[in-house]
GULUM-203396 format. One record per atom (N, C-alpha, C, CB): residue number from 1; chain; residue in one letter; x, y, z. Coordinates in Angstrom, 3 decimals. Glycine has a CB too. Layout:
[site NUM,"A","A",[X,Y,Z]]
...
This chain:
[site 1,"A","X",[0.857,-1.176,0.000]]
[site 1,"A","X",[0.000,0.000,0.000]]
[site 1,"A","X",[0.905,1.241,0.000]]
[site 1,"A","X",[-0.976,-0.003,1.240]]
[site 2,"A","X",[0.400,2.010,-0.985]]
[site 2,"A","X",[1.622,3.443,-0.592]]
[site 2,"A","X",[0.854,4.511,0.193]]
[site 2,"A","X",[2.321,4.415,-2.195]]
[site 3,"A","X",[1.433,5.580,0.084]]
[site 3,"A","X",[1.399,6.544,1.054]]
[site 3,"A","X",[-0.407,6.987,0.864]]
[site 3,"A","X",[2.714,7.877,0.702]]
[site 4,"A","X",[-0.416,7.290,-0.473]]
[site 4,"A","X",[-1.179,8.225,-1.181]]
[site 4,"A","X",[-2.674,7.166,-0.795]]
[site 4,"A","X",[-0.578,8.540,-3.078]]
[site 5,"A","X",[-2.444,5.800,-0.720]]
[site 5,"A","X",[-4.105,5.173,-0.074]]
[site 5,"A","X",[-4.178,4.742,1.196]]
[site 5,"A","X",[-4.707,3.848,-0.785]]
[site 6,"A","X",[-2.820,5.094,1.671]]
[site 6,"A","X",[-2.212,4.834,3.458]]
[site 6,"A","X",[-3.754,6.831,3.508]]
[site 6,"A","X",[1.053,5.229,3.971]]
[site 7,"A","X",[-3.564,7.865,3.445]]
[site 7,"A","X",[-3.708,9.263,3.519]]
[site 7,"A","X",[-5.431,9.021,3.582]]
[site 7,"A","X",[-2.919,10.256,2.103]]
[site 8,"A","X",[-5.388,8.550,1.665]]
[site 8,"A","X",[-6.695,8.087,1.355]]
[site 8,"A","X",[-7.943,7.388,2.743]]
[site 8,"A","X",[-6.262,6.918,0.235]]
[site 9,"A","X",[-7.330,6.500,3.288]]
[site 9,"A","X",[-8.488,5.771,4.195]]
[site 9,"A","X",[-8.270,6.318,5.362]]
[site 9,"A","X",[-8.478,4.158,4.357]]
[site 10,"A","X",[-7.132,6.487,5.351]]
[site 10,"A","X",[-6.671,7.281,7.101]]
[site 10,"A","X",[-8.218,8.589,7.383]]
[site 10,"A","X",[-4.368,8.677,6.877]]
[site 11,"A","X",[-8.616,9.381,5.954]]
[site 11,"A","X",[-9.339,10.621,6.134]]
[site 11,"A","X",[-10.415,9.977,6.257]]
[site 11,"A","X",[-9.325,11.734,5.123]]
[site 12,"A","X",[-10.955,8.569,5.352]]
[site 12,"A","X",[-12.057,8.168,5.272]]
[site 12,"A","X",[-12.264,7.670,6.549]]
[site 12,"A","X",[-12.250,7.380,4.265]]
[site 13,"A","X",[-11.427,7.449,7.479]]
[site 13,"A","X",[-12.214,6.589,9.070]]
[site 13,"A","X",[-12.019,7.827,9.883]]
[site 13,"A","X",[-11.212,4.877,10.004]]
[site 14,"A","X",[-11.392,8.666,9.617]]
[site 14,"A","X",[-11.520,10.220,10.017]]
[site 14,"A","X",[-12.828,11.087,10.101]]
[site 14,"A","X",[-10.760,10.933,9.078]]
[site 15,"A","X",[-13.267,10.517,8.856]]
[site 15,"A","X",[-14.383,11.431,8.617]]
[site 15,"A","X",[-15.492,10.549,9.327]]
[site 15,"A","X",[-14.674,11.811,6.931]]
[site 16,"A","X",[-15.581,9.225,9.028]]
[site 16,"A","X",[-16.504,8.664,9.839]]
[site 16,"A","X",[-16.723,8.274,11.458]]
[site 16,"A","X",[-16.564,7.788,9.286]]
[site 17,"A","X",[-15.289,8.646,11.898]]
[site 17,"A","X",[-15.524,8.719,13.311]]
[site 17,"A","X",[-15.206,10.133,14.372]]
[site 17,"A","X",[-14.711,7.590,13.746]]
[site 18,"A","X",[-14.992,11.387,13.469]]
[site 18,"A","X",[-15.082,12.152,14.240]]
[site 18,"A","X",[-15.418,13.725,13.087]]
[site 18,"A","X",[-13.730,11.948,15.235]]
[site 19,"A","X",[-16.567,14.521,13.736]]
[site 19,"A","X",[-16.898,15.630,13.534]]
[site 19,"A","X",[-15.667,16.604,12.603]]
[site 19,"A","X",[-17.264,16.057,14.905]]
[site 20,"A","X",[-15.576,16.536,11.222]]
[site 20,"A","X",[-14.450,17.480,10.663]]
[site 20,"A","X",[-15.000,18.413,10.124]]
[site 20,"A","X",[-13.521,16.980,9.723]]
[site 21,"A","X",[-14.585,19.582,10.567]]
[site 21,"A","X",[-15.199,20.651,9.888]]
[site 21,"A","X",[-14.190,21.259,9.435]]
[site 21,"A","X",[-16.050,21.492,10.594]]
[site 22,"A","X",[-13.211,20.773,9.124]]
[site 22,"A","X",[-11.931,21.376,8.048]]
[site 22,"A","X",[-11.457,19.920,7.240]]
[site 22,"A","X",[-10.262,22.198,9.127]]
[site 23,"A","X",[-11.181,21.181,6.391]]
[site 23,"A","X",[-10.355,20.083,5.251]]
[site 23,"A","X",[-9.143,19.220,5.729]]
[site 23,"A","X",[-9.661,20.961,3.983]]
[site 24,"A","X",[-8.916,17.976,5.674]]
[site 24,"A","X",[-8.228,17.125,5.654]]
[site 24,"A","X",[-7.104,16.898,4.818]]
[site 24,"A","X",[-8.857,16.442,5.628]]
[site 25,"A","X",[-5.817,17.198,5.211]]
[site 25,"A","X",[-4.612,17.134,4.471]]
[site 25,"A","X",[-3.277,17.038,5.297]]
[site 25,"A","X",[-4.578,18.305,3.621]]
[site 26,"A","X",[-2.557,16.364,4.629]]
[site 26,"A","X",[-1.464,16.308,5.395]]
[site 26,"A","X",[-1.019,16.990,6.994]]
[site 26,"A","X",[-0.727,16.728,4.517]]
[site 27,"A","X",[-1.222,18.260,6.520]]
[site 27,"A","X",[-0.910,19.203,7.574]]
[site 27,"A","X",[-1.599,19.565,8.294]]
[site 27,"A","X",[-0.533,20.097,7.339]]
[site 28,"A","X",[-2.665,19.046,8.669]]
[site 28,"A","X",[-3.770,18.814,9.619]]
[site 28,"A","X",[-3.657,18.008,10.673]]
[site 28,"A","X",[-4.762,18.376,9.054]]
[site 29,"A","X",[-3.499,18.757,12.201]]
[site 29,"A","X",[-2.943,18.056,13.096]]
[site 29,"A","X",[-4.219,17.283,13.929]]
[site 29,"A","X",[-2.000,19.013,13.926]]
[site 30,"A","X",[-3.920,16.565,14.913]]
[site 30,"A","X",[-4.370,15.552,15.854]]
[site 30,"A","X",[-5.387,16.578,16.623]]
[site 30,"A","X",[-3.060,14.778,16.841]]
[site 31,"A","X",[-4.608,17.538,16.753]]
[site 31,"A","X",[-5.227,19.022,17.858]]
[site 31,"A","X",[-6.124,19.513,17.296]]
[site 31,"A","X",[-4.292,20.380,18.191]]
[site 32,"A","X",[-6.350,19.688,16.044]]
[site 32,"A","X",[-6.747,20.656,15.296]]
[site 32,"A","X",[-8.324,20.187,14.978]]
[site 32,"A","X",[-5.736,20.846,14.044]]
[site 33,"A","X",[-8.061,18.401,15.150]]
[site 33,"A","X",[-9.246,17.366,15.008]]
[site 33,"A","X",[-9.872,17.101,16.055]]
[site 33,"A","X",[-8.928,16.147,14.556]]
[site 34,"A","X",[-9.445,17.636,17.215]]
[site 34,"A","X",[-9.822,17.688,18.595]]
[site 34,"A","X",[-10.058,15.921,19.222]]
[site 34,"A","X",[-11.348,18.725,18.645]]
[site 35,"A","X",[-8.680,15.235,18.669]]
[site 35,"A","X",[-8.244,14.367,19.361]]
[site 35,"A","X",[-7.599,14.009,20.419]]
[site 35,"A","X",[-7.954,14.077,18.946]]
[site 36,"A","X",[-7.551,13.309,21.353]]
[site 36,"A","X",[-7.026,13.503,22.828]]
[site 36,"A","X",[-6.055,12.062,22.123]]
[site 36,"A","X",[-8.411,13.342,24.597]]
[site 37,"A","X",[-5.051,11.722,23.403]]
[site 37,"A","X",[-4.477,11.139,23.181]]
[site 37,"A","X",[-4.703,9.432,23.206]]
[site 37,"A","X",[-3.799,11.711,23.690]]
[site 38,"A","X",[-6.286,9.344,24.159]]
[site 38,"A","X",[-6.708,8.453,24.643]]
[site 38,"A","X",[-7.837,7.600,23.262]]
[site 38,"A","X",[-7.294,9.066,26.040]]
[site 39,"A","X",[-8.699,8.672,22.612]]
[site 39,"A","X",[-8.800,8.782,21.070]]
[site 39,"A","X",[-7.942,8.484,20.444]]
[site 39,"A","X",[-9.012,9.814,20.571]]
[site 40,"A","X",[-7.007,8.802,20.451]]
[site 40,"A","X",[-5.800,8.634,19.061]]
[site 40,"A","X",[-5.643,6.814,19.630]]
[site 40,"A","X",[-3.670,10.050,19.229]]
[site 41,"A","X",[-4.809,6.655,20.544]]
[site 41,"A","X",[-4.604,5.294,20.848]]
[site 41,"A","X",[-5.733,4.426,19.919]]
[site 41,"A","X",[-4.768,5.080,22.521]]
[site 42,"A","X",[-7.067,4.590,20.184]]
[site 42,"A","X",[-8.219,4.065,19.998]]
[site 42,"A","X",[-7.913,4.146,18.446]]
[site 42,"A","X",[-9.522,4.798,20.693]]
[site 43,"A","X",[-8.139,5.414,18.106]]
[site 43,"A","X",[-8.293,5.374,16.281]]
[site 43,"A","X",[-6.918,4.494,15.785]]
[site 43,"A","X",[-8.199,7.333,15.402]]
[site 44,"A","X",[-5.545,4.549,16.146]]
[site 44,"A","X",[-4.508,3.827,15.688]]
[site 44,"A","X",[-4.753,2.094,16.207]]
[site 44,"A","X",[-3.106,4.602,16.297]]
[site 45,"A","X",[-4.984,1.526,17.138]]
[site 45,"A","X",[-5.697,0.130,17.337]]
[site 45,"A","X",[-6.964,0.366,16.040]]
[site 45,"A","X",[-6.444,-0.105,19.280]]
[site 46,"A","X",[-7.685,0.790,15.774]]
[site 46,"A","X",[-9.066,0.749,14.552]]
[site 46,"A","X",[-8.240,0.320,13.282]]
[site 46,"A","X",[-10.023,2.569,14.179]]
[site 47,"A","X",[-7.035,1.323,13.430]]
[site 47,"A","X",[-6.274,1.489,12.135]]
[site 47,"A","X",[-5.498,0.000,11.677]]
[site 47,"A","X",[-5.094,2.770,12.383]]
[site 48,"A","X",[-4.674,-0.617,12.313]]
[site 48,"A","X",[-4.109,-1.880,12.750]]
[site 48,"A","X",[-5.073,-3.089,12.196]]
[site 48,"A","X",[-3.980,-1.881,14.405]]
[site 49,"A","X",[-6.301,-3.131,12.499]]
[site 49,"A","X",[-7.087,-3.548,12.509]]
[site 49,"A","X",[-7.714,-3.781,10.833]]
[site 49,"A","X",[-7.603,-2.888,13.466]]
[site 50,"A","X",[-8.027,-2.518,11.293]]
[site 50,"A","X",[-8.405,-2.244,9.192]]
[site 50,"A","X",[-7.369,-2.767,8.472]]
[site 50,"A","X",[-8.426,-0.379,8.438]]
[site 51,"A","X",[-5.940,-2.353,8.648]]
[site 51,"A","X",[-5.454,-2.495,7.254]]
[site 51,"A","X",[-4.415,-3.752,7.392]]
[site 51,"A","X",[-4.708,-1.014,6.657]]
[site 52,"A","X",[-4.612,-4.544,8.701]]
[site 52,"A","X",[-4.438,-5.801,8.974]]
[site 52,"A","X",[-2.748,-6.143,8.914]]
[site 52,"A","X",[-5.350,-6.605,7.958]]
[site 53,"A","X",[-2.150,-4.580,10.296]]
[site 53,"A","X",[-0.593,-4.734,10.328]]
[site 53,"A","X",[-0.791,-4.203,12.044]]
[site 53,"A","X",[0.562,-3.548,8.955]]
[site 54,"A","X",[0.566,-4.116,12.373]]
[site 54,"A","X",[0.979,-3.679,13.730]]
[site 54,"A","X",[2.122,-3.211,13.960]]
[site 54,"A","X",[0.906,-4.533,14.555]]
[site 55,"A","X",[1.417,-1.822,14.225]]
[site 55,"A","X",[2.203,-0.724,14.333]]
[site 55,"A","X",[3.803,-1.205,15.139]]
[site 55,"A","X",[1.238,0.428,15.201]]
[site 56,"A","X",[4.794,-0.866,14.363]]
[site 56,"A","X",[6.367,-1.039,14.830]]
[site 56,"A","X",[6.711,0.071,15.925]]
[site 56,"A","X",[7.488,-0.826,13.451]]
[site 57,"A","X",[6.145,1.182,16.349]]
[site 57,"A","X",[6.382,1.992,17.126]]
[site 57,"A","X",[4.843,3.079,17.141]]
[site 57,"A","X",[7.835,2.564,16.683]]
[site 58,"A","X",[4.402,3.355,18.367]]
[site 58,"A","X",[3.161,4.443,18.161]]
[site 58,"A","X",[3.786,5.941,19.155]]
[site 58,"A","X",[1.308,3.607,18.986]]
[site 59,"A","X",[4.815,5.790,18.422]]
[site 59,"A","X",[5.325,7.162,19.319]]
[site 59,"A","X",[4.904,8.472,18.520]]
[site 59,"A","X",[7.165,7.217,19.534]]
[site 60,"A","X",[4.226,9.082,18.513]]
[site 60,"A","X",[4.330,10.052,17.862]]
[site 60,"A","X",[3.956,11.282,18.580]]
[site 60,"A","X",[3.718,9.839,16.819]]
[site 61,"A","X",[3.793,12.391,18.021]]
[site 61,"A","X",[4.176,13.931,18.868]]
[site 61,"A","X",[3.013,14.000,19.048]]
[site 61,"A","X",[4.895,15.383,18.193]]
[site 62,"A","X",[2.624,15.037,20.456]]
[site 62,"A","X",[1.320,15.343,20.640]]
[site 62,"A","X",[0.508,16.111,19.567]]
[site 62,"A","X",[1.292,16.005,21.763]]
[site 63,"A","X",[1.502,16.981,18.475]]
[site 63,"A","X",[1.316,17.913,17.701]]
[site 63,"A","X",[1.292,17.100,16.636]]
[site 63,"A","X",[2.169,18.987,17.736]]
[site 64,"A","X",[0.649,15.731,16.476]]
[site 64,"A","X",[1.604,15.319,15.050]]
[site 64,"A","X",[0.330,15.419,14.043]]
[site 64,"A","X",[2.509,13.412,15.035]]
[site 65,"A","X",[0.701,15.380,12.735]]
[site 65,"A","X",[-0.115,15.916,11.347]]
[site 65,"A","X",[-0.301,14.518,11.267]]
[site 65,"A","X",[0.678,16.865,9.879]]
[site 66,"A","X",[-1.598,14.609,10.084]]
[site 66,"A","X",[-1.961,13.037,9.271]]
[site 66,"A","X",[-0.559,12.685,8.354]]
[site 66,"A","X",[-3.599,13.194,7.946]]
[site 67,"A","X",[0.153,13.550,7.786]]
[site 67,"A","X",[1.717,13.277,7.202]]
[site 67,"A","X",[2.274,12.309,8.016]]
[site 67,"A","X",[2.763,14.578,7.224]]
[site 68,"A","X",[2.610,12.426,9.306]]
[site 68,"A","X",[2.786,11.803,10.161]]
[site 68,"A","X",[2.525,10.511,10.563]]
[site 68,"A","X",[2.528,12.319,10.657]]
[site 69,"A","X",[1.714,10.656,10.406]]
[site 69,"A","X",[0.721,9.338,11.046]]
[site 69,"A","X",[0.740,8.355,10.165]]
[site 69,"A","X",[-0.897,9.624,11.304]]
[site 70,"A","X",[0.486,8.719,8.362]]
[site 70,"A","X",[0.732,8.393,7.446]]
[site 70,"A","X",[2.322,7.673,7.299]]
[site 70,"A","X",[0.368,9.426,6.806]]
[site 71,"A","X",[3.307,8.187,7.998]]
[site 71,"A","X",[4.635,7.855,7.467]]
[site 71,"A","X",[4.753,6.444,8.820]]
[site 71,"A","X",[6.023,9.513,7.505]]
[site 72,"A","X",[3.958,6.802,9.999]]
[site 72,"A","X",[3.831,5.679,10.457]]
[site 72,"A","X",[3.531,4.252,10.355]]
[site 72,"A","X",[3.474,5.899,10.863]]
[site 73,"A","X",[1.764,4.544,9.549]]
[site 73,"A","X",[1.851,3.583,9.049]]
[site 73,"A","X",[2.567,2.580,8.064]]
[site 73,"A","X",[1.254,3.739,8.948]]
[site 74,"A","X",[3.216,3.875,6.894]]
[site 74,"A","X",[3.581,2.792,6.099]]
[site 74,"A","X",[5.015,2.783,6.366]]
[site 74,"A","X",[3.186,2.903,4.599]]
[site 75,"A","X",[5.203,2.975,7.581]]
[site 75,"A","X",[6.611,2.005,7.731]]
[site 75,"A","X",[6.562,0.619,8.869]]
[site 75,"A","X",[7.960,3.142,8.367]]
[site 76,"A","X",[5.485,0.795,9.363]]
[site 76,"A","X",[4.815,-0.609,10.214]]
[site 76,"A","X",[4.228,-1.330,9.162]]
[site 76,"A","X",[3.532,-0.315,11.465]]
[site 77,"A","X",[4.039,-0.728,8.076]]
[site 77,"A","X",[3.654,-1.742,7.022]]
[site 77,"A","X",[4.413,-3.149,6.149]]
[site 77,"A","X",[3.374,-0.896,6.132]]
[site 78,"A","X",[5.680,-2.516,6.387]]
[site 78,"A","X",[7.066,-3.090,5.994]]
[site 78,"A","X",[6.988,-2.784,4.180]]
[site 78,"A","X",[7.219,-5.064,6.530]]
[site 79,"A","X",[8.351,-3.347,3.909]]
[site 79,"A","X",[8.223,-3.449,2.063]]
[site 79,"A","X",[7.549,-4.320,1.225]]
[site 79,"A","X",[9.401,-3.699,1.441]]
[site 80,"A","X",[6.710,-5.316,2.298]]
[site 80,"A","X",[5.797,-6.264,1.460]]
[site 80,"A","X",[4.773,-5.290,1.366]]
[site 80,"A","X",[5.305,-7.779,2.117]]
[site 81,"A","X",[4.184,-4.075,1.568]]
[site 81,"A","X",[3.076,-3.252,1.784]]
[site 81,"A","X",[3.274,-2.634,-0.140]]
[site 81,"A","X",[3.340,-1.901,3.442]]
C-alpha cells in the first residue's frame, strides 16, 4: 500500500468517526481534530485492525499531522506493503 491510499483511508475513518469541519490534508494536526491522546490510541488500534498490520512503534508527537501518522503507518507496514 503506498502513502497516497495509506492518507486516502486514514481521512475516510476520520471522517466517519469524528466531527471534521476542516479540510483534511497532510498538515492537519491531531489538535486541530480535537483528538485527545486516549482517542488517538483508539483510532490507531481501529487502524491496525483495518489495514491488517501492527504498528512497529506508536510514538508520535502530541502535535503530530496526518503526514505523520501516514509515514507511520507505512513504515509498520514493511516493504511487502
Amino acid at each position: 500500500m503506498d502513502r497516497q491510499s495509506i492518507m486516502h483511508r486514514l481521512q475516510e475513518m476520520l471522517n466517519e468517526r469524528v466531527d471534521v469541519a476542516i479540510p483534511l490534508t497532510g498538515e492537519t494536526t491531531i489538535q486541530q481534530l480535537g483528538i485527545d491522546s486516549i482517542i488517538l490510541v483508539d483510532f490507531m488500534l481501529d487502524l491496525e485492525n483495518e489495514m491488517n498490520f501492527t504498528f512497529k512503534s506508536m510514538d508520535l508527537a502530541k502535535d503530530a499531522n496526518l503526514d505523520q501518522i501516514v509515514d507511520l503507518v507505512y513504515d509498520s507496514l514493511g516493504p511487502a506493503a
